[in-house]
DRENKEVEX-346135 format. One line per field, with one value per residue (C-alpha): x negated, y, z; residue number from 1; residue in three letters. Coordinates in steps of 0.5 Angstrom, whole numbers, plus 500, padded with zeros to 3 digits. Layout:
xx	(X_...) .
yy	(Y_...) .
zz	(Z_...) .
pos	(NUM_...) .
code	(ALA_...) .
END
This chain:
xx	(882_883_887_880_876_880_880_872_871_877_872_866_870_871_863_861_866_863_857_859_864_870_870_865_869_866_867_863_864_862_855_854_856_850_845_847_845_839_836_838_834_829_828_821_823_823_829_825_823_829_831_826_828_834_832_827_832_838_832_832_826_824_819_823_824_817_814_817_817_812_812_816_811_808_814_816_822_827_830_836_841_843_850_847_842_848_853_846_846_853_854_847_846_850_854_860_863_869_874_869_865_860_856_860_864_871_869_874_876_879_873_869_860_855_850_844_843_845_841_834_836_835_830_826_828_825_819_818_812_812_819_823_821_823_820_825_830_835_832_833_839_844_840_837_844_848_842_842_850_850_844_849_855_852_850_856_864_866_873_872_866_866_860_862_866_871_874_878_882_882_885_887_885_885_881_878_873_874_874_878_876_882_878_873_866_861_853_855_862_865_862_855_856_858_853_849_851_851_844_842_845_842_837_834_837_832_827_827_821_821_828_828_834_834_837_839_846_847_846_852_857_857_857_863_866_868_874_877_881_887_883_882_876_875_872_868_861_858_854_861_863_870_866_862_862_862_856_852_855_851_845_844_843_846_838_835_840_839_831_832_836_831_826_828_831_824_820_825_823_815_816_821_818_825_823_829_828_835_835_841_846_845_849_856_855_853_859_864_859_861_867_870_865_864_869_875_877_877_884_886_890_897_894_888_895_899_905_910_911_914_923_926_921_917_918_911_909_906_900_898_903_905_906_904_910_908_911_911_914_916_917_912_911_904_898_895_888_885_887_890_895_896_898_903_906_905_908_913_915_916_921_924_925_926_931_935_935_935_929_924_918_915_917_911_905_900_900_895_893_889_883_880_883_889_893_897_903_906_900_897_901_909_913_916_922_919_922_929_930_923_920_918_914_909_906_909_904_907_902_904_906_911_909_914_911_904_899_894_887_883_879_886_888_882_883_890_888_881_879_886_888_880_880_887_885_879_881_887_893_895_895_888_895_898_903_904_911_913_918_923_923_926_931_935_930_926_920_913_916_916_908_905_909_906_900_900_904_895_893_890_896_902_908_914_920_921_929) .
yy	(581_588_594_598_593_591_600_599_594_597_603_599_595_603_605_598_601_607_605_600_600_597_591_590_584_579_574_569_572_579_576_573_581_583_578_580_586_585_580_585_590_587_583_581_577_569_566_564_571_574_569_572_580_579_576_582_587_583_583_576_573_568_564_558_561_563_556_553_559_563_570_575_581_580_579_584_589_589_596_597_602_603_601_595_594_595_590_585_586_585_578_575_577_572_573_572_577_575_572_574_572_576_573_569_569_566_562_560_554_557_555_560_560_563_566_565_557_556_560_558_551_554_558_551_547_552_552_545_541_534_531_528_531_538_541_545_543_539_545_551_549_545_541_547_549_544_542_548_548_540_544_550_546_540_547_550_547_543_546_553_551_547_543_545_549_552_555_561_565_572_578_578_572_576_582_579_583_581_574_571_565_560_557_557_559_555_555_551_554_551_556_555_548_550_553_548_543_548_549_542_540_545_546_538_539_545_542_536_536_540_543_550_554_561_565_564_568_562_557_560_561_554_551_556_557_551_552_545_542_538_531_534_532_526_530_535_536_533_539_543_545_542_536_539_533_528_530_531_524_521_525_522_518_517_515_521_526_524_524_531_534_532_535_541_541_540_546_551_551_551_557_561_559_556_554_549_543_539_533_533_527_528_521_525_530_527_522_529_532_526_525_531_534_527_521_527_531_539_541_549_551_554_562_561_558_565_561_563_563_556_557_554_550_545_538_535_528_523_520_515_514_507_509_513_516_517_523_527_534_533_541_544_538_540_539_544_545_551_555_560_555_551_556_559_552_551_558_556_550_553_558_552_547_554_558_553_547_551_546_550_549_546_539_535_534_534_536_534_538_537_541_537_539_537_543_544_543_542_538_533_536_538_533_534_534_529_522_522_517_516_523_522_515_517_522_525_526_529_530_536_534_529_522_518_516_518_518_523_523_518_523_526_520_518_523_520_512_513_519_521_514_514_520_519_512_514_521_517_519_514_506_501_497_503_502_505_506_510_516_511_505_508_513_512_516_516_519_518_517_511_510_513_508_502_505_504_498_496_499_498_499_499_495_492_494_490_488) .
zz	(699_702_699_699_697_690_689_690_685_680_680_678_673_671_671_668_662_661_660_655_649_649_645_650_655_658_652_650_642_645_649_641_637_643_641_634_634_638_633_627_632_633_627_628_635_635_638_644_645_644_651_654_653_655_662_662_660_666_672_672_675_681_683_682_674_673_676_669_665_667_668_664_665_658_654_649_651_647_643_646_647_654_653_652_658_662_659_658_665_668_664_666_674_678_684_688_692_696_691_684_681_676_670_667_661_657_652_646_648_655_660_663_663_667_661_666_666_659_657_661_659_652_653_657_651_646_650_650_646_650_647_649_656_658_663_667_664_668_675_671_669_674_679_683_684_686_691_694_694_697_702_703_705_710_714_714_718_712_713_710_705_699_696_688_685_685_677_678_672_668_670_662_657_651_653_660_665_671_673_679_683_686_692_697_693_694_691_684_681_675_671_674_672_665_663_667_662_656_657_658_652_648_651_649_642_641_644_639_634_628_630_627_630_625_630_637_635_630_635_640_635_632_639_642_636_632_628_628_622_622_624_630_635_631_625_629_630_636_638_641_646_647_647_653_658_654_651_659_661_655_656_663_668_675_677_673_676_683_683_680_685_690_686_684_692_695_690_690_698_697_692_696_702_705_712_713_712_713_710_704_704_696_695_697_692_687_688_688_681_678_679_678_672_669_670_670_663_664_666_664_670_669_671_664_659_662_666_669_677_680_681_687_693_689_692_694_692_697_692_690_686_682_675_669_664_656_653_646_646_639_639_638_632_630_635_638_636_639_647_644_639_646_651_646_646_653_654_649_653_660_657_654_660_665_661_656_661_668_670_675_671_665_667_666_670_665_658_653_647_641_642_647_653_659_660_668_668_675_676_682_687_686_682_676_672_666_666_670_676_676_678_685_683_676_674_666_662_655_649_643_637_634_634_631_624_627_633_636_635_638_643_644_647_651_654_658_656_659_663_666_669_671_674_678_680_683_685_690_686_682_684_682_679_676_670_664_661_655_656_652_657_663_660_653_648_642_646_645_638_634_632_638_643_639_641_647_648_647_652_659_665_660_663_660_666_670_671) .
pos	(1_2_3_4_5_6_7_8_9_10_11_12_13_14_15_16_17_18_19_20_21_22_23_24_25_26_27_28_29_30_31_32_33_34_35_36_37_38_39_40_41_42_43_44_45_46_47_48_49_50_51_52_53_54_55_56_57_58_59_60_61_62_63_64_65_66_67_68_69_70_71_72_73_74_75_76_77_78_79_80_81_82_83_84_85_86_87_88_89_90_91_92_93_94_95_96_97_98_99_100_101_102_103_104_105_106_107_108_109_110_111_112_113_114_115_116_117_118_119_120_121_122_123_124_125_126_127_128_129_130_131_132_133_134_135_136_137_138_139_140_141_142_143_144_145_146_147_148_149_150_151_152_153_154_155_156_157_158_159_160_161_162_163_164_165_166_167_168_169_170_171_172_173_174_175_176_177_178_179_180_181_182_183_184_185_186_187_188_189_190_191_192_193_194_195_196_197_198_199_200_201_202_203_204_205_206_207_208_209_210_211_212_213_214_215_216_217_218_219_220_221_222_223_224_225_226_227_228_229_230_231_232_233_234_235_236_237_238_239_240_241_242_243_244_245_246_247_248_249_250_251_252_253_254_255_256_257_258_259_260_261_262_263_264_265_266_267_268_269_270_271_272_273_274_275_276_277_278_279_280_281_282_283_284_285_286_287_288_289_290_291_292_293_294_295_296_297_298_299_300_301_302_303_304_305_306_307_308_309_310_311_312_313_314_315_316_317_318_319_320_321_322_323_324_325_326_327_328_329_330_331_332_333_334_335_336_337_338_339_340_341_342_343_344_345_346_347_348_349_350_351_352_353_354_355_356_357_358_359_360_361_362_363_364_365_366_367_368_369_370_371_372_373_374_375_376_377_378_379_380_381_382_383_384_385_386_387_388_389_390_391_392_393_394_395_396_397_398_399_400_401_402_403_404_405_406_407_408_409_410_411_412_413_414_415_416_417_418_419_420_421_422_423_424_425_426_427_428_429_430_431_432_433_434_435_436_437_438_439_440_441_442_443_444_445_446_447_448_449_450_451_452_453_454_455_456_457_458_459_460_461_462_463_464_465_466_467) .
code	(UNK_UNK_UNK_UNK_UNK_UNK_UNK_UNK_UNK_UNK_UNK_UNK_UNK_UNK_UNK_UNK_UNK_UNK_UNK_UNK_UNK_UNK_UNK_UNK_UNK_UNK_UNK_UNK_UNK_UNK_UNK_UNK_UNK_UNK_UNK_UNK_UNK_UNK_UNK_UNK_UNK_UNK_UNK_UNK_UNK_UNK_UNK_UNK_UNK_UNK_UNK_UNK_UNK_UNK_UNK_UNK_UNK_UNK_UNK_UNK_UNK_UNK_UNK_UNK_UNK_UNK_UNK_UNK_UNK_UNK_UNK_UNK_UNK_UNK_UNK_UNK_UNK_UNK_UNK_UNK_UNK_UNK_UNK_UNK_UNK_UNK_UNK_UNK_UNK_UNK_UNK_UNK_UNK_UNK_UNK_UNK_UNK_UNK_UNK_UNK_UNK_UNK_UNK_UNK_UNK_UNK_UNK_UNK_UNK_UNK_UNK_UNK_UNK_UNK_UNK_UNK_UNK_UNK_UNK_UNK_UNK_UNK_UNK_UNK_UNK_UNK_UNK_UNK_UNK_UNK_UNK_UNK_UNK_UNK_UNK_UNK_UNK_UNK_UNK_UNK_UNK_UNK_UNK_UNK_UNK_UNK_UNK_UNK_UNK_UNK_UNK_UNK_UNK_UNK_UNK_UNK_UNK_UNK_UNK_UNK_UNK_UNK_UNK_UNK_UNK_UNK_UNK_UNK_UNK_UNK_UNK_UNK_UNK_UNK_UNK_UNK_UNK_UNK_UNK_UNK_UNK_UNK_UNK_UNK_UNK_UNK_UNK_UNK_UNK_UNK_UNK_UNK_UNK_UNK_UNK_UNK_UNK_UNK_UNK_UNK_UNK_UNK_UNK_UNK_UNK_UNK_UNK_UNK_UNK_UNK_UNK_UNK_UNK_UNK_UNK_UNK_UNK_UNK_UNK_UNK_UNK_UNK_UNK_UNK_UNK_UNK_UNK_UNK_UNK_UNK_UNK_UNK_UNK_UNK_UNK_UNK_UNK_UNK_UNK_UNK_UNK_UNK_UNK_UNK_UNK_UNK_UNK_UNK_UNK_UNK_UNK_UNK_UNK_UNK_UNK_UNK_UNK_UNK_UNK_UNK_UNK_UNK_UNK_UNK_UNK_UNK_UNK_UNK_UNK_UNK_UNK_UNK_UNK_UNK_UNK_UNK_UNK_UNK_UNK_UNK_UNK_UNK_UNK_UNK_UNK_UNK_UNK_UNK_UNK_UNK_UNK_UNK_UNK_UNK_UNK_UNK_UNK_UNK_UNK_UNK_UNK_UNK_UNK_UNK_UNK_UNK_UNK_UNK_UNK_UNK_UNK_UNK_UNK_UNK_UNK_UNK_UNK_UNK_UNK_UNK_UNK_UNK_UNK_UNK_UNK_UNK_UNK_UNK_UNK_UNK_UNK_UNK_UNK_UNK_UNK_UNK_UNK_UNK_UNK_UNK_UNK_UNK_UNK_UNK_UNK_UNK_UNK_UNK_UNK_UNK_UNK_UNK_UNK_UNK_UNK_UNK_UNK_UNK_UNK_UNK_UNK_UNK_UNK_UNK_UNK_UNK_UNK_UNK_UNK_UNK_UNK_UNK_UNK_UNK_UNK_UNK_UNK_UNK_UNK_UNK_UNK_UNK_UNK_UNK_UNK_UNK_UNK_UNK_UNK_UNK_UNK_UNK_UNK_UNK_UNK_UNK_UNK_UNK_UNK_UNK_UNK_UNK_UNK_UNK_UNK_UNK_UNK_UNK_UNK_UNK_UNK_UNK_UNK_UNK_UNK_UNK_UNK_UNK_UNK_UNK_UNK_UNK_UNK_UNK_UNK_UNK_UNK_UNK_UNK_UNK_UNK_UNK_UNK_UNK_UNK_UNK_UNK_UNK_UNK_UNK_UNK_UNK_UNK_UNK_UNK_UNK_UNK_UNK_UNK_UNK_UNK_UNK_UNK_UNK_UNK_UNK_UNK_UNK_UNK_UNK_UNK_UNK_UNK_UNK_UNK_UNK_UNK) .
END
């Protein structure tokens, strides 16, 4: 992005600014203390009709929405101050410029969520009176835009286009305003499945019958912000979202999903008056979907944990590599159990391997946290420095805490066991036959500890080393 153009949007940025107070950045937490005020503002307003003024308050309105939601011009105004139409506006309208992305926000759990398909899920959901059927659900949330984005890509030079995502990073963590995405931009990014996925599960869990949400406020803050305890993912509540794709593979069928895109394709062309007919190979897409959104665990990427830049000329691997090493940090001792914890300790880890051991980067692949997410480390591409002797033929993944008396927790665990390894194998990184040793069996070490190695001699893959 040229010089020029950074300065235009740094002002803007600017104008957005002074219209809005401070607190208010593009977090999720912030979009909640907005929808608190309006509710406190307009006490008499149902949740469904909250949705409804916000959409009116942000301009967002097309035929394809009012198909299944009907026209917004009898919906009540909400009372708000200018400083919050300004913000209401800047974090629901969605759209990419070059390498940015607007209407999105960072949720707590370190996944970015576009505002508009989570919460016209919602809003279908509350609308609703034919359960278990929710018209619109499944188009207003993902299925419009993943079809129009499989459409967009079979047009356009399959070399400089993408059919999803990508994801990208913030200009600041704690206090993010400007969203930055790391690739190509294509019609469905991962924030757009994000909220996509948020809004079909809310959105159905609103519907049920004689399910009364008290405040729309409520529902958001109990989704995004579960604090976990000690025990984990493994203790928590279903309905969070650290439990995000686990959640949509349930709710949701291959078949279903299919027949939607192609609906959704097929109205959204009588409605705006789409003149291009192309066929759509959905089968390539939704292969990719699923693959990278519902076989592969969500990964933090080194710019969201804050790393450090890479040391000396990283080496590539040549995928698909034969093994899979099992790693614990034993320090940091305790599991991570929210972003914040587990990118303090990923940071920690950086410093520790590059500073005190002279490596040039944190040396495992992958890292597994105890809040639900893989965090990057040198990842797919670049070998790492986990397993001496070993670095160039497996992968090294490390899990955080000490386990020599104990063992992660079940969900912790499935993420490496299961969706890793599935992810890898299916993904050409990893051999079909690969095998699985802990840090121990190839290098003179108590690591993954003594309880945890125990654990995964029961695994699917592991193997005694062949001498």
């Amino acid at each position: 992005m040229d010089l020029q153009y950074r300065w235009m949007v740094f002002l803007g940025v600017l104008v957005v600014q002074c219209f809005t107070d401070d607190s208010y950045t593009k977090h999720m937490d912030n979009f909640i203390k907005v929808v608190e005020i309006i509710e406190s503002e307009n006490p008499e307003l149902e949740p469904l009709a909250v949705l409804r003024g916000l959409r009116k308050a942000a301009g967002i309105d097309t035929p394809f929405i009012q198909h299944y939601l009907g026209p917004l011009s009898d919906t009540q105004s909400l009372v708000l101050k200018a400083t919050l139409t300004d913000y209401i506006s800047s974090v629901l309208k969605h759209w990419v410029v070059q390498d940015l992305e607007e209407g999105v926000v960072l949720t707590a759990d370190g996944t970015t969520v576009a505002l508009t398909p989570l919460l016209l899920g919602l809003e279908a959901g509350l609308k609703s009176t034919s359960w278990p059927n929710v018209p619109g659900l499944y188009p207003l949330s993902l299925t419009k835009n993943l079809a129009l984005s499989f459409l967009q890509h079979s047009q356009a030079d399959p070399s400089t286009s993408s059919r999803l995502g990508p994801g990208g990073c913030w200009d600041n963590v704690r206090a993010p305003r400007v969203f930055s995405l790391s690739g190509v931009a294509s019609l469905a990014t991962d924030a757009q499945i994000n909220g996509g996925m948020d809004g079909m599960i809310l959105g159905k869990h609103v519907a049920k019958p004689n399910k009364r949400m008290l405040t729309l406020s409520s529902l958001l803050r109990q989704y995004y912000n579960y604090q976990l305890t000690s025990a984990g993912l493994d203790a928590a509540p279903a309905l969070i979202s650290q439990l995000r794709r686990s959640n949509f593979r349930k709710m949701i069928s291959l078949v279903s999903l299919k027949k939607q895109l192609a609906r959704s394709l097929s109205i959204y062309r009588r409605l705006d008056g789409y003149r291009n007919k192309q066929k759509v190979d959905m089968d390539k897409g939704l292969k990719e979907f699923v693959h990278s959104y519902m076989d592969c665990p969500a990964i933090i990427p080194r710019c969201m944990w804050e790393a450090q830049p890479y040391r000396g000329t990283p080496i590539l691997l040549s995928p698909p590599l034969s093994f899979l090493y099992i790693h614990h940090t034993y320090e940091p001792s305790q599991p991570c159990l929210t972003f914040q914890q587990c990118s303090r300790d990923m940071r920690s880890m950086q410093r520790f391997h590059q500073d005190d051991r002279g490596w040039d980067d944190i040396g495992y692949s992958f890292v597994a946290g105890s809040d639900g997410y893989l965090y990057e480390g040198r990842g797919w591409l670049w070998q790492g420095a986990h397993t001496k002797g070993h670095n160039s033929i497996g992968y090294g993944v490390s899990f955080i805490g000490d386990y020599m008396s104990s063992i992660p927790s079940n969900r912790t665990m499935d993420l490496v066991r299961n969706q890793l390894a599935k992810c890898a194998t299916e993904g050409g990184k990893l051999v079909s036959n690969f095998i699985i040793h802990g840090h121990r069996q190839v290098v003179n070490t108590s690591c993954p500890g003594d309880a945890f190695y125990s654990e995964i001699q029961g695994w699917e893959h592991f193997g005694e080393v062949k001498t």
